[in-house]
DSSP file (Angstrom, degrees, kcal/mol; ACC not computed):
  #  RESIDUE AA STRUCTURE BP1 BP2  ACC     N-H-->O    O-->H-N    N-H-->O    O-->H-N    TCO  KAPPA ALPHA  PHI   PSI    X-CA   Y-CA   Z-CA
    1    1 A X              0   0    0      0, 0.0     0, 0.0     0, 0.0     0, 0.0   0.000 360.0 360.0 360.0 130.2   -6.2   29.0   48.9
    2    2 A X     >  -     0   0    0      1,-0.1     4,-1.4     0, 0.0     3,-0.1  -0.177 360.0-107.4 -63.9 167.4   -6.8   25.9   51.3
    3    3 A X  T  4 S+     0   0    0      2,-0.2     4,-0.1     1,-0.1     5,-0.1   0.868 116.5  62.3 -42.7 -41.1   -7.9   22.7   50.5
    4    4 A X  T  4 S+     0   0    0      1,-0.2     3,-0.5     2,-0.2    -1,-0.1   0.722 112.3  42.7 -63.0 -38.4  -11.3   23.0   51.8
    5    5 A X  T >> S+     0   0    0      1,-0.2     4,-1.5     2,-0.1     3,-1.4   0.936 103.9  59.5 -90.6 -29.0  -11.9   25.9   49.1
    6    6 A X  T 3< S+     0   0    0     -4,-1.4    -1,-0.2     1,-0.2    -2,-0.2   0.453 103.3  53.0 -24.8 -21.7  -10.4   24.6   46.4
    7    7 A X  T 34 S+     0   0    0     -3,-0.5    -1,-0.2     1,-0.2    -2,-0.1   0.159 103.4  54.9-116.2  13.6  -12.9   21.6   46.5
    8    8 A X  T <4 S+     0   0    0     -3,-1.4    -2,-0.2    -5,-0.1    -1,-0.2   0.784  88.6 110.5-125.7 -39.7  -16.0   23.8   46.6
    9    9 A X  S  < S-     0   0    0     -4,-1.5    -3,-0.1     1,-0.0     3,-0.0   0.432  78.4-110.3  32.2 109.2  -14.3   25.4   43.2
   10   10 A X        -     0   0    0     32,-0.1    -2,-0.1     1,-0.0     2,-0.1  -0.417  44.3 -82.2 -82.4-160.2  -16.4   24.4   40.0
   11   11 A X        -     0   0    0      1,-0.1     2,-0.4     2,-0.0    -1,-0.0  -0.385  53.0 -98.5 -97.6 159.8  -14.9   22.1   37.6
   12   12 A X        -     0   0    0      1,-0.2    30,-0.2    30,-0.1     3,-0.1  -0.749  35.8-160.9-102.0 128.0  -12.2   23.8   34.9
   13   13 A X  S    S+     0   0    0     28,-5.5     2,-0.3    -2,-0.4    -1,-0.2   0.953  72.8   8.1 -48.3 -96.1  -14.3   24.4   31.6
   14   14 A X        -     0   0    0      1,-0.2    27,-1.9    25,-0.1    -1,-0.3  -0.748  64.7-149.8-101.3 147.7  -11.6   24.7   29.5
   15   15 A X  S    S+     0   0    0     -2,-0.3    26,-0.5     1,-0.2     2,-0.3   0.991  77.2   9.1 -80.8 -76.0   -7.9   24.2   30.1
   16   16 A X        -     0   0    0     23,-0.2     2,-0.8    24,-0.1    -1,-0.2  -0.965  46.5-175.2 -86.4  82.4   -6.2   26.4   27.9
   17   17 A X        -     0   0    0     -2,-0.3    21,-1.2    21,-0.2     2,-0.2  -0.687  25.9-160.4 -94.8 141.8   -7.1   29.3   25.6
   18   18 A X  B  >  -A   37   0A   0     -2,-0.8     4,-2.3    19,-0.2     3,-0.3  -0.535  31.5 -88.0 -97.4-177.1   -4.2   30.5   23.6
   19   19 A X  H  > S+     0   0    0     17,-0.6     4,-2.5     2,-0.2     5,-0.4   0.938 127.4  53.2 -42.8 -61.3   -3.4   33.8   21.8
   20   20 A X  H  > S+     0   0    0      1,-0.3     4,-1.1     2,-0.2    -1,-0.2   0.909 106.7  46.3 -45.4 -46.8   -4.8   32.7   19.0
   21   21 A X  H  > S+     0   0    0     -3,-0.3     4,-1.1     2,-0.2     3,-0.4   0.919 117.9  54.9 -52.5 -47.7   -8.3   31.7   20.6
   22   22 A X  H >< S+     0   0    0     -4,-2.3     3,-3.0    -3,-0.3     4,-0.4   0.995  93.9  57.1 -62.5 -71.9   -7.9   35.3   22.3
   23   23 A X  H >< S+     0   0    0     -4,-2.5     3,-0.6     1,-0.3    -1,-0.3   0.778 108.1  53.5 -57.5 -17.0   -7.5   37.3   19.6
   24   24 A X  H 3< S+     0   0    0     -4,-1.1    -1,-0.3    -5,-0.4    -2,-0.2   0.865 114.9  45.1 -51.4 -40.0  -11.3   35.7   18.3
   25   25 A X  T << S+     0   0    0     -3,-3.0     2,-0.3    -4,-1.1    63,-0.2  -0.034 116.6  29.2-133.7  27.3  -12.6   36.5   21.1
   26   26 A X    <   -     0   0    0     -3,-0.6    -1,-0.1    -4,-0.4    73,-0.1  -0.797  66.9-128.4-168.4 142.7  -11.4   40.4   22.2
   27   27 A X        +     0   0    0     -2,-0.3     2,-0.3    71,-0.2    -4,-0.1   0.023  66.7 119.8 -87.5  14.9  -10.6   43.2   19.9
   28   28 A X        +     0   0    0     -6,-0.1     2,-0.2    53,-0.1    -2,-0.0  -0.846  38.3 176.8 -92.1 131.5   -7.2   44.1   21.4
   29   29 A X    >   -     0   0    0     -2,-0.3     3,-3.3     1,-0.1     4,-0.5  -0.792  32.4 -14.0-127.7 153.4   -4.2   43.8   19.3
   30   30 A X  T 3  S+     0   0    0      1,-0.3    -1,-0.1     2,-0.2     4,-0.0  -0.074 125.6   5.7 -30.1 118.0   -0.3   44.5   19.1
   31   31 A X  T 3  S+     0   0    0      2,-0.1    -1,-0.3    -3,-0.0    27,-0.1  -0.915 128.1  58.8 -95.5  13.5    0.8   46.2   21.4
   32   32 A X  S <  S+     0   0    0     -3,-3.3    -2,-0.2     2,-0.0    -4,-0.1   0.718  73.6 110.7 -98.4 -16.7   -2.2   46.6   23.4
   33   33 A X        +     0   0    0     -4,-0.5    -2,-0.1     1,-0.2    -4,-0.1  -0.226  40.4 174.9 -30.5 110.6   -2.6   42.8   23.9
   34   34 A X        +     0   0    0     43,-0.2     2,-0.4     1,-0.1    -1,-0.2   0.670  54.2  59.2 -96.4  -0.8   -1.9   42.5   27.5
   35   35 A X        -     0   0    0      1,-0.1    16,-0.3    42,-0.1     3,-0.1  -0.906  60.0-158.4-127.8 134.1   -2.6   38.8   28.2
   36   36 A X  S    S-     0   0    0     14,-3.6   -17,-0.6    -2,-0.4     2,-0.3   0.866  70.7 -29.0 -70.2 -45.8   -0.8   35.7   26.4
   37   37 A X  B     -A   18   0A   0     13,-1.0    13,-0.5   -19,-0.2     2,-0.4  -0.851  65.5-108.5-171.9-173.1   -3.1   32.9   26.9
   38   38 A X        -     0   0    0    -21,-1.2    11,-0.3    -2,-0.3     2,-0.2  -0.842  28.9-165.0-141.1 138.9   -6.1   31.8   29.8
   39   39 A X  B     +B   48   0B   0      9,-1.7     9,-1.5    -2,-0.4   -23,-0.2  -0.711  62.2  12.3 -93.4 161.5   -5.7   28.9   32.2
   40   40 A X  S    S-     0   0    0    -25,-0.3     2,-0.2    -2,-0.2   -25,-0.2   0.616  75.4-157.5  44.8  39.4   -8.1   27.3   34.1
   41   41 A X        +     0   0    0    -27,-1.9   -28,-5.5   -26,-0.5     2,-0.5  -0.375  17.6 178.6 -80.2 126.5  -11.2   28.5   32.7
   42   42 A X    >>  -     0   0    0      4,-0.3     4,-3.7   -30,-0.2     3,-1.0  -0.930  28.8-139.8-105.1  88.7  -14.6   28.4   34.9
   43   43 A X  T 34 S+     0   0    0     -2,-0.5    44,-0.1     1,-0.3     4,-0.1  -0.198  87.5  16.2 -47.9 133.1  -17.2   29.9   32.7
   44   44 A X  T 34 S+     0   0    0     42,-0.3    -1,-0.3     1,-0.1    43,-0.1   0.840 136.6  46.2  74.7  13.9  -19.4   32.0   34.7
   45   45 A X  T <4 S-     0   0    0     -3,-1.0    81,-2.2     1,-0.3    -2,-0.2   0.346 103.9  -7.0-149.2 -87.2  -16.9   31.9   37.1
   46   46 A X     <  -     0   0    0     -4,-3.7    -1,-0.3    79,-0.2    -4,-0.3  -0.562  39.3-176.4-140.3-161.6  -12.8   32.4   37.1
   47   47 A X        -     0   0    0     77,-0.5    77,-0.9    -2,-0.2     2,-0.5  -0.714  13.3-149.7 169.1 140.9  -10.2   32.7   34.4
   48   48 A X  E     -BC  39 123B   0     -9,-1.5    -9,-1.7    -2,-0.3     2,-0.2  -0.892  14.6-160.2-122.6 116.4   -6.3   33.0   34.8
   49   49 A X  E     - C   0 122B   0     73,-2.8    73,-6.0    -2,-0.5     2,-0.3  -0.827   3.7-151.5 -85.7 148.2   -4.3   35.0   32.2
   50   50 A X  E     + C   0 121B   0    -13,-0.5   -14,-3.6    -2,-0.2   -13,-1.0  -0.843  14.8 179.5-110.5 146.2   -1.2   34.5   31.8
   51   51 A X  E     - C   0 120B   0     69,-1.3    69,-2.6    -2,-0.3     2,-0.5  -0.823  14.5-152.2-150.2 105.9    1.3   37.2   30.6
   52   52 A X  E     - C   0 119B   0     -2,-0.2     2,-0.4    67,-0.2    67,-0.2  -0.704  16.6-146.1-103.5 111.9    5.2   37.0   30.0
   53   53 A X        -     0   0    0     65,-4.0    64,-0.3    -2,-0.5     2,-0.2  -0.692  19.9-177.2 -89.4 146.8    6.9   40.1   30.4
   54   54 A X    >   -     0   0    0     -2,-0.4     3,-0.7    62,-0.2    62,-0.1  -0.775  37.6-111.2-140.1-178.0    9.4   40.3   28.4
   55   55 A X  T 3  S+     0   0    0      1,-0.3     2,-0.7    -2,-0.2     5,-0.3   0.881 111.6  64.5 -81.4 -24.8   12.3   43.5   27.9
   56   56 A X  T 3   +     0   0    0     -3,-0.1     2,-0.5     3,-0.1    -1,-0.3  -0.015  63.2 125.5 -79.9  39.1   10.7   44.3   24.4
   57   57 A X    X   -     0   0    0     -3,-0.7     3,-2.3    -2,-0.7    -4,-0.0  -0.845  69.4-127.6-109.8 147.6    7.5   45.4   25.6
   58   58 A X  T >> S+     0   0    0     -2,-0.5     3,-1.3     1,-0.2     4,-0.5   0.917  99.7  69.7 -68.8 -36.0    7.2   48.9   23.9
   59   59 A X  H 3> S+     0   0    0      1,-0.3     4,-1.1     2,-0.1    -1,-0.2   0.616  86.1  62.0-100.8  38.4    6.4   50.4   27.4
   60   60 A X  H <4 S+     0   0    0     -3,-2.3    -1,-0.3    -5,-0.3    -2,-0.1  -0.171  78.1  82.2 -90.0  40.1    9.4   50.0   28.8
   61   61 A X  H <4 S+     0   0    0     -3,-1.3     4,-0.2     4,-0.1    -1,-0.1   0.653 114.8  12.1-124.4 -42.3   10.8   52.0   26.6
   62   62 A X  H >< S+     0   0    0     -4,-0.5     3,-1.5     1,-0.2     2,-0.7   0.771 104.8  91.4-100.4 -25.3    9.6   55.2   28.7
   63   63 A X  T 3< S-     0   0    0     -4,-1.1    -1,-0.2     1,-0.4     6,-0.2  -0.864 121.5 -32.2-124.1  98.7    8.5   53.4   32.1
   64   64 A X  T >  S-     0   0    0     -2,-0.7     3,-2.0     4,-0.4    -1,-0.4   0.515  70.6-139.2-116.8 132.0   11.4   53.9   33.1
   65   65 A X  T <  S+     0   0    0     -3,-1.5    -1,-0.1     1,-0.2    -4,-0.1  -0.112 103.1  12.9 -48.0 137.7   14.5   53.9   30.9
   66   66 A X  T 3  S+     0   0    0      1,-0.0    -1,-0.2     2,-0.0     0, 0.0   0.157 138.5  59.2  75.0 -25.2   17.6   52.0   32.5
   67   67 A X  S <  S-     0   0    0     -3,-2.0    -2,-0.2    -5,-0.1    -1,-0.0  -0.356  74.4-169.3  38.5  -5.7   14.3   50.9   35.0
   68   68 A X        +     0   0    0     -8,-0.1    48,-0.8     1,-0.1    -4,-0.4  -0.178   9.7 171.1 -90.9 138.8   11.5   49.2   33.4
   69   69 A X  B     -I  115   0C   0     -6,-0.2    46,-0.2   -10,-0.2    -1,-0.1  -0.858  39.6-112.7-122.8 135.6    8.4   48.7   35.2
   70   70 A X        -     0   0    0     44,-2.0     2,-0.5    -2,-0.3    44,-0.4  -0.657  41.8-117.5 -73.1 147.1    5.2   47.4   34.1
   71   71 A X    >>  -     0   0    0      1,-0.1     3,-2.7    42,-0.1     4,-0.7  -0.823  21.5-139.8 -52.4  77.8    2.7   50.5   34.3
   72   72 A X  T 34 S+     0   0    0     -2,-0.5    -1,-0.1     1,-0.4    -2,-0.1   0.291 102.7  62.3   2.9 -47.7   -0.1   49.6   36.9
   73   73 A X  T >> S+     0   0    0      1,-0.2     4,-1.7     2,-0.2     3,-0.5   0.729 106.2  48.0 -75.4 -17.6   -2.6   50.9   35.2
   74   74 A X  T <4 S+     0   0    0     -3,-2.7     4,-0.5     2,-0.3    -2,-0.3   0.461 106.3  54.2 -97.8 -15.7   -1.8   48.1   32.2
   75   75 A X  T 3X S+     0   0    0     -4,-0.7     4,-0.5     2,-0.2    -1,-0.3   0.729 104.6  53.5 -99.3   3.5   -1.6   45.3   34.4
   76   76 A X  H X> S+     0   0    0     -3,-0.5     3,-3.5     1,-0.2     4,-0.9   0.936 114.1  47.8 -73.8 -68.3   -5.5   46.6   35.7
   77   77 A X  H 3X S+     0   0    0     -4,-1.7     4,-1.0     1,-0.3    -2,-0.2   0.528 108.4  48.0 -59.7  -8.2   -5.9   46.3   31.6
   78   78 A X  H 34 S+     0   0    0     -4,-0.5     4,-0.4     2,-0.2    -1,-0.3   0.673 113.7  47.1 -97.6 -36.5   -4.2   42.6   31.7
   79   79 A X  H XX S+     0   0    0     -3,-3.5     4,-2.6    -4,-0.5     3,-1.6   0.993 118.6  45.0 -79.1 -62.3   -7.0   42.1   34.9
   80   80 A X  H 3X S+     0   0    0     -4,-0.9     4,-4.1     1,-0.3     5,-0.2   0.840 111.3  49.5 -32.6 -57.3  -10.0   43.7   32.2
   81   81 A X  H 3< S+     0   0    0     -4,-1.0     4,-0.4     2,-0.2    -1,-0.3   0.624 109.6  54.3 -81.7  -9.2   -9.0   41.7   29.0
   82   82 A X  H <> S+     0   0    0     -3,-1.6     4,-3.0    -4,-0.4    -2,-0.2   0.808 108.3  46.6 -89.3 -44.5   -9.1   38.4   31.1
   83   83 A X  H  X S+     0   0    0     -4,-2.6     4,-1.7     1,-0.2    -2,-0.2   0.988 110.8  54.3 -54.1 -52.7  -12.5   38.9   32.3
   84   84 A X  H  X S+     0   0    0     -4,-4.1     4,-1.0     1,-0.3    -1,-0.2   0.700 108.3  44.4 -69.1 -14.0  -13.6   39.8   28.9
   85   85 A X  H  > S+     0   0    0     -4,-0.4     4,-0.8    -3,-0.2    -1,-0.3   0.899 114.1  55.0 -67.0 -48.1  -12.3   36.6   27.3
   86   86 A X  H >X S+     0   0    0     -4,-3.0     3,-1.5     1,-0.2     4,-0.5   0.924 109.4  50.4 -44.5 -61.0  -14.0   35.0   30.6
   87   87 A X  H 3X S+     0   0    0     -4,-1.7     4,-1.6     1,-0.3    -1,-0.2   0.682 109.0  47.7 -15.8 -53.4  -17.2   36.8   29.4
   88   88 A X  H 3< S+     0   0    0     -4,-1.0    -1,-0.3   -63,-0.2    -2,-0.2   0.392 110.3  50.9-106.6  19.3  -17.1   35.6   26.1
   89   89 A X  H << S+     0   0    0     -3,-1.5    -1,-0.2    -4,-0.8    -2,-0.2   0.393 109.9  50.9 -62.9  -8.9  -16.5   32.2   26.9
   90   90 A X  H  < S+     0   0    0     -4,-0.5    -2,-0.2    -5,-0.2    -3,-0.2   0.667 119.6  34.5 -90.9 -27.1  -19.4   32.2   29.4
   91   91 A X  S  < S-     0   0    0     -4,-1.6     3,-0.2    -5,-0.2    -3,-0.2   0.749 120.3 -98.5-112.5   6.2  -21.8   33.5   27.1
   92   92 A X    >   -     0   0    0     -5,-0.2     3,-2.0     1,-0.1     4,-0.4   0.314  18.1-113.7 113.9 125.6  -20.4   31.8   23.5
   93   93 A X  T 3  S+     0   0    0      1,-0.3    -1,-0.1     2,-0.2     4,-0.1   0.575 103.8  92.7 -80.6   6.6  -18.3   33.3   20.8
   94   94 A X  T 3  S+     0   0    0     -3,-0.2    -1,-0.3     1,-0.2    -2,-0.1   0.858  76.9  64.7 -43.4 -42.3  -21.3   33.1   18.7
   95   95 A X  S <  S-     0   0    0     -3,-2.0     2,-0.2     1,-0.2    -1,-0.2   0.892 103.4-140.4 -40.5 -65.6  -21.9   36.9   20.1
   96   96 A X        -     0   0    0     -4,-0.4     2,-0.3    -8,-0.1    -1,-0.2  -0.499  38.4 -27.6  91.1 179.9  -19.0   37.8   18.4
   97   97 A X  S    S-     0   0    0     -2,-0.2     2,-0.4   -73,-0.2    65,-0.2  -0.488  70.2-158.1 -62.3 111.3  -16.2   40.4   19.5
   98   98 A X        -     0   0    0     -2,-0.3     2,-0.4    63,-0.1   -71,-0.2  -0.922  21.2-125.2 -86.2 114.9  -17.6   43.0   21.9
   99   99 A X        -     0   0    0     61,-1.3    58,-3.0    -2,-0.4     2,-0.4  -0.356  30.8-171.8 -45.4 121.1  -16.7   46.4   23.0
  100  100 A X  E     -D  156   0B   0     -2,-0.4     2,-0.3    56,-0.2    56,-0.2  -0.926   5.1-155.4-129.9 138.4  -16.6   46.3   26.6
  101  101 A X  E     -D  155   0B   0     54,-0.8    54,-2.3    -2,-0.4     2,-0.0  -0.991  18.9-118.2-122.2 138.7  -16.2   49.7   28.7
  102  102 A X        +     0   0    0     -2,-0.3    52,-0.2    52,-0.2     3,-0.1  -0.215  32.5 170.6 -18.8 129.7  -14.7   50.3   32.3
  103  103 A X        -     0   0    0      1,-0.7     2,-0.2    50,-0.2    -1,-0.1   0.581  64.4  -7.3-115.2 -42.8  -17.3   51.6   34.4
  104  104 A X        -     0   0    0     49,-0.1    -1,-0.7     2,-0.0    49,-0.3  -0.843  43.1-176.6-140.0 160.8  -15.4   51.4   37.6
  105  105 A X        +     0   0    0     -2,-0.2     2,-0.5    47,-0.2     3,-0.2  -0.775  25.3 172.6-156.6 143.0  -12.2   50.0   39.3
  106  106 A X  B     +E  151   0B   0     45,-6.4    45,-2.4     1,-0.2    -2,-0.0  -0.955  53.0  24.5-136.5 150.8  -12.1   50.5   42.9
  107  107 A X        +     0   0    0     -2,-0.5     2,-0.6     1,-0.2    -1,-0.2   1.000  69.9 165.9  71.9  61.1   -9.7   49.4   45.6
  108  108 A X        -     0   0    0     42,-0.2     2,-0.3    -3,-0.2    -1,-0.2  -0.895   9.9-178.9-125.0 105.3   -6.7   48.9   43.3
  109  109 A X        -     0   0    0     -2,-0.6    40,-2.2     0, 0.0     2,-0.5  -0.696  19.1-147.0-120.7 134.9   -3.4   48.5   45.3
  110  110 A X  B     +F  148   0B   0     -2,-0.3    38,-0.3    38,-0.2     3,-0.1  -0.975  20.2 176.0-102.3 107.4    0.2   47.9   43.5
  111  111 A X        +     0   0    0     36,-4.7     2,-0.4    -2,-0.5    37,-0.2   0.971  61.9   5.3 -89.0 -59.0    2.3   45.7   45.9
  112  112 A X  S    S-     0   0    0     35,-1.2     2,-0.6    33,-0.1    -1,-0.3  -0.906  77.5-102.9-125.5 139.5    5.5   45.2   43.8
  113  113 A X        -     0   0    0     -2,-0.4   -42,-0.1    -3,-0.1    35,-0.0  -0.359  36.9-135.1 -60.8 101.1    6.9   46.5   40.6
  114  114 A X        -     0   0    0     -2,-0.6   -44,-2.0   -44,-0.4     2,-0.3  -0.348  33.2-176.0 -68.7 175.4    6.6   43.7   37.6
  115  115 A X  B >   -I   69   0C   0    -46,-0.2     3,-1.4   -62,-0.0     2,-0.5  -0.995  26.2 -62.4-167.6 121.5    9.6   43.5   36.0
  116  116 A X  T 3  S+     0   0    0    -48,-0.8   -62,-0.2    -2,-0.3   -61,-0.1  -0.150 117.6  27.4   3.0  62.9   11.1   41.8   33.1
  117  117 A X  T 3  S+     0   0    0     -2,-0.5    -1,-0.3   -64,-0.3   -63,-0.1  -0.055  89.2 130.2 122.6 -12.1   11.3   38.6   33.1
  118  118 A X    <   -     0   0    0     -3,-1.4   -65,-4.0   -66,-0.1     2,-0.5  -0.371  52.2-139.6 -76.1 160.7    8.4   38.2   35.2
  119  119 A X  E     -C   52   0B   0    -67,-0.2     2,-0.8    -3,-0.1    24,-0.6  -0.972  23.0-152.6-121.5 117.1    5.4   35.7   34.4
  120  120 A X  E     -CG  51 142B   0    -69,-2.6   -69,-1.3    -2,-0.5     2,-0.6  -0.797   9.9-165.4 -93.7 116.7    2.4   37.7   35.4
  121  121 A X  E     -CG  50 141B   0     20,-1.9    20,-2.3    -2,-0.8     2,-0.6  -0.895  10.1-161.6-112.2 125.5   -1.0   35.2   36.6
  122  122 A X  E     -CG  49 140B   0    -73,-6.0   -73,-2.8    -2,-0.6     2,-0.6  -0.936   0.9-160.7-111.0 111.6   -4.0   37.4   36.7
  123  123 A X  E     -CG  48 139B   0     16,-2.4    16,-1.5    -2,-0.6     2,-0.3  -0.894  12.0-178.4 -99.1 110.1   -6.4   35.8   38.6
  124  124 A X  E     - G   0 138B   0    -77,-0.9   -77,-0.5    -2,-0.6     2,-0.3  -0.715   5.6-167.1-118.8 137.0   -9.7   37.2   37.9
  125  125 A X  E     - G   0 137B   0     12,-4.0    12,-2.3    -2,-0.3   -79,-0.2  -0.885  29.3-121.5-114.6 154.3  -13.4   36.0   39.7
  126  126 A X  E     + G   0 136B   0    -81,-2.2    10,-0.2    -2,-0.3   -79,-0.0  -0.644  32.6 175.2 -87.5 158.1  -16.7   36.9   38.7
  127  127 A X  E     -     0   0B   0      8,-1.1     9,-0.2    -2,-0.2    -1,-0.2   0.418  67.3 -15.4-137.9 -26.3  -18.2   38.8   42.0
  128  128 A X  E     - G   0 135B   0      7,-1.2     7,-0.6    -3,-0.2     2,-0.2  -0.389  43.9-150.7-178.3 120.9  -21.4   39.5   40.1
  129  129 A X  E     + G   0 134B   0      5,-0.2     2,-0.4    -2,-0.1     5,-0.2  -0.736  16.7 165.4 -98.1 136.9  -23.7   39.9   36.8
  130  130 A X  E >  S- G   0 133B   0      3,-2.4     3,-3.5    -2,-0.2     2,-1.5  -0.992  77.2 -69.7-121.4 111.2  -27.0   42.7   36.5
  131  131 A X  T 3  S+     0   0    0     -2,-0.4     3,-0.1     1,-0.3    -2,-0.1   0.091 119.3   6.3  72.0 -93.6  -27.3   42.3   32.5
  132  132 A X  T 3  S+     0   0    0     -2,-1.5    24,-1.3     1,-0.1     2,-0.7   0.183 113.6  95.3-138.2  -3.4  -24.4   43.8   30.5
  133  133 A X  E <   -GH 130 155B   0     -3,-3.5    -3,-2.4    22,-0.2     2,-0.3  -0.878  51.9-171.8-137.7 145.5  -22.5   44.6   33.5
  134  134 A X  E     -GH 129 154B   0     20,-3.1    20,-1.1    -2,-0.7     2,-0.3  -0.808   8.7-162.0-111.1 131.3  -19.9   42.5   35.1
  135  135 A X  E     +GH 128 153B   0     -7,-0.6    -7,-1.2    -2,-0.3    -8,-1.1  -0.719  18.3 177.1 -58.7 111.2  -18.1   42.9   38.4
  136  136 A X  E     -GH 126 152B   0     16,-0.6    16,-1.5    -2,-0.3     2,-0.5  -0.825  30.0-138.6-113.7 133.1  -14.9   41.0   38.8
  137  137 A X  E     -GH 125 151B   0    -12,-2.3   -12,-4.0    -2,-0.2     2,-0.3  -0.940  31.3-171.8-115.7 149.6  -12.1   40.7   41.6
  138  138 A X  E     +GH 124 150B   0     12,-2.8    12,-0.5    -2,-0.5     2,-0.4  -0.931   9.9 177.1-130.2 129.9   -8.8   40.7   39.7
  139  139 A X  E     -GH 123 149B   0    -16,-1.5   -16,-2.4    -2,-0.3     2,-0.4  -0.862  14.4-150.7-138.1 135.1   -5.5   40.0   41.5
  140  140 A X  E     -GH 122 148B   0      8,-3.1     7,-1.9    -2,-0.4     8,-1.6  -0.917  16.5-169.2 -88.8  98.2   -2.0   39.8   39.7
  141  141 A X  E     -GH 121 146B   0    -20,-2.3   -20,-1.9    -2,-0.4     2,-0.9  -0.911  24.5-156.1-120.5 137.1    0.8   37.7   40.8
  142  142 A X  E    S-G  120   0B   0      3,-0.8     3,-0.2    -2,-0.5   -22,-0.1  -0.748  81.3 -25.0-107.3 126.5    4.0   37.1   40.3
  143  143 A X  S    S-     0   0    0     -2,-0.9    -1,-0.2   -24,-0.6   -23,-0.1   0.999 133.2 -45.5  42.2  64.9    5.7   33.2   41.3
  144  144 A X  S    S+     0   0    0     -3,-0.4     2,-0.3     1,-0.1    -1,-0.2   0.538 117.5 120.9  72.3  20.5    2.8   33.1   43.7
  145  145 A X        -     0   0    0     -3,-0.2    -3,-0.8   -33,-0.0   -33,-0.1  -0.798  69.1-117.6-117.2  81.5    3.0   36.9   45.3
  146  146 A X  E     + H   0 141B   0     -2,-0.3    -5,-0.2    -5,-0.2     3,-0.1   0.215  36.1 177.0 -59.5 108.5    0.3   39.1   45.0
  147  147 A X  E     -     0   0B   0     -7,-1.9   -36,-4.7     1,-0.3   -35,-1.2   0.916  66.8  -7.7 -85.1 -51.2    1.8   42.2   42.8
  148  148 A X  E     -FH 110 140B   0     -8,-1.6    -8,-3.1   -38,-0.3    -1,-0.3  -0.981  62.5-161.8-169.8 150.3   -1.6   44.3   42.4
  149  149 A X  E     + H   0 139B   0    -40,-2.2     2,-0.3    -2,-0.3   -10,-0.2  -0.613  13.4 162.4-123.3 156.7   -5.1   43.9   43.2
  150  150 A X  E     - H   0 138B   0    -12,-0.5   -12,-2.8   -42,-0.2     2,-0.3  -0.833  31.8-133.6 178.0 156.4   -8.5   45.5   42.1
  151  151 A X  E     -EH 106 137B   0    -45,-2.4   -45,-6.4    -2,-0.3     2,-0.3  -0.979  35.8-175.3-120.1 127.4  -12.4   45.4   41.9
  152  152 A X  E     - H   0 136B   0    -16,-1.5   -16,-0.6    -2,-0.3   -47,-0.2  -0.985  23.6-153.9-136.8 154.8  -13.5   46.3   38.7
  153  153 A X  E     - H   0 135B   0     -2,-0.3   -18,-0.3   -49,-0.3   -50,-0.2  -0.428  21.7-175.1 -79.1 174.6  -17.2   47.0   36.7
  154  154 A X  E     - H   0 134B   0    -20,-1.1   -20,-3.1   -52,-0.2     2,-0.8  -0.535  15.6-140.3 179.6 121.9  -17.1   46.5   33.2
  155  155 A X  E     -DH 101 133B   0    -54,-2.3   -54,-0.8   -22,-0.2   -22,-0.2  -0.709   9.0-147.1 -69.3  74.5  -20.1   47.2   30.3
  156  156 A X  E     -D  100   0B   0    -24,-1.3     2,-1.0    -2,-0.8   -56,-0.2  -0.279  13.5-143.5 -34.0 112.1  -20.6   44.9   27.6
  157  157 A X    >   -     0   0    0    -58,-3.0     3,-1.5     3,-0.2   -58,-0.4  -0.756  16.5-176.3 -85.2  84.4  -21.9   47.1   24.3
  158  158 A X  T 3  S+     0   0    0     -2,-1.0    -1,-0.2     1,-0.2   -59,-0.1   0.867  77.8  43.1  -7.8 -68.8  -24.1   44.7   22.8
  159  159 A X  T 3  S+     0   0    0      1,-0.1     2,-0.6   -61,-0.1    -1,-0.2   0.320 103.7  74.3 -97.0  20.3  -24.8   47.2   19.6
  160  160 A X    <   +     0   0    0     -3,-1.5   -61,-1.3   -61,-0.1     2,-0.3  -0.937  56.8 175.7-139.5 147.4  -21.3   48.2   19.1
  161  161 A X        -     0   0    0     -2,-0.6   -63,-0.1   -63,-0.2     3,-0.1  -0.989  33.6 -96.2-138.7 139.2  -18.7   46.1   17.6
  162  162 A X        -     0   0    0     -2,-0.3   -65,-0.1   -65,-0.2    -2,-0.0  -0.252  44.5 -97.5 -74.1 143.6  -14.9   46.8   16.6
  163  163 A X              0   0    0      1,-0.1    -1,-0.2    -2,-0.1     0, 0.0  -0.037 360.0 360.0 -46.5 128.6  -13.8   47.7   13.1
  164  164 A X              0   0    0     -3,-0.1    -1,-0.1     0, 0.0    -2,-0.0   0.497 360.0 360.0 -38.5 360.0  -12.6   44.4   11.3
């Protein structure tokens, strides 16, 4: 990103949400958490998750032994579970915890294998809201190298909410 776009940027909501704040505000839980914490929050806008891979994440365990590589499709869920935290900071955690469904993800490219040790910043944009459904472009990078990419929909269920 240049200067010139940076500056046109809105102002960062919030600085920092951490795990805890997360787990208020999305029903995914050990081991399916994929995201550590939020940076840089633009409500209505942008979100960064952050995610620290670490050796002990259960699905290295198969993918691939002696090998392990984060699963592609789970860093698309890492790009999903940051928008929906984005979501429910743009519209107020008053709502409560929502089920949110995949509708789409199109155009989803894997550049490099994340990898132990890696710190994964999933930088997700709003691209557009109809209602209950959200668009987002999601890209994932690791120390500033764009790892995997994707455009995704995603349905907010209003009248369904996860078991306590």
């Amino acid at each position: 990103m240049d200067e010139n776009s940076q500056q046109t940027l809105p102002a960062i909501d919030v600085e920092m949400i951490d795990t805890k704040r997360l787990m208020t505000m999305i029903p995914h839980r050990y081991p399916f958490l994929l995201v550590d914490r939020l940076v840089d929050v633009r409500r209505d806008h942008s979100a960064i998750g952050i995610k620290n891979i670490t050796v002990n994440e259960n699905f290295f365990q198969g993918h691939f032994p002696g090998h392990p590589v984060m699963p592609g499709v789970l860093i698309v869920e890492s790009m999903a579970q940051t928008a929906a935290a984005l979501v429910i900071e743009t519209l107020g955690a008053e709502r409560g915890i929502p089920i949110v469904y995949f509708m789409s993800i199109d155009n989803a490219k894997f550049r490099k294998p994340v990898t132990p040790g890696d710190c994964l910043r999933i930088h997700i944009t709003k691209d557009r809201r109809r209602g209950n459904v959200w668009r987002f472009n999601g890209v994932a990078k690791v120390d500033g190298v764009t790892v995997a990419e994707a455009l995704f929909t995603a349905m907010i269920m209003e009248d369904v909410k996860p078991a306590p």
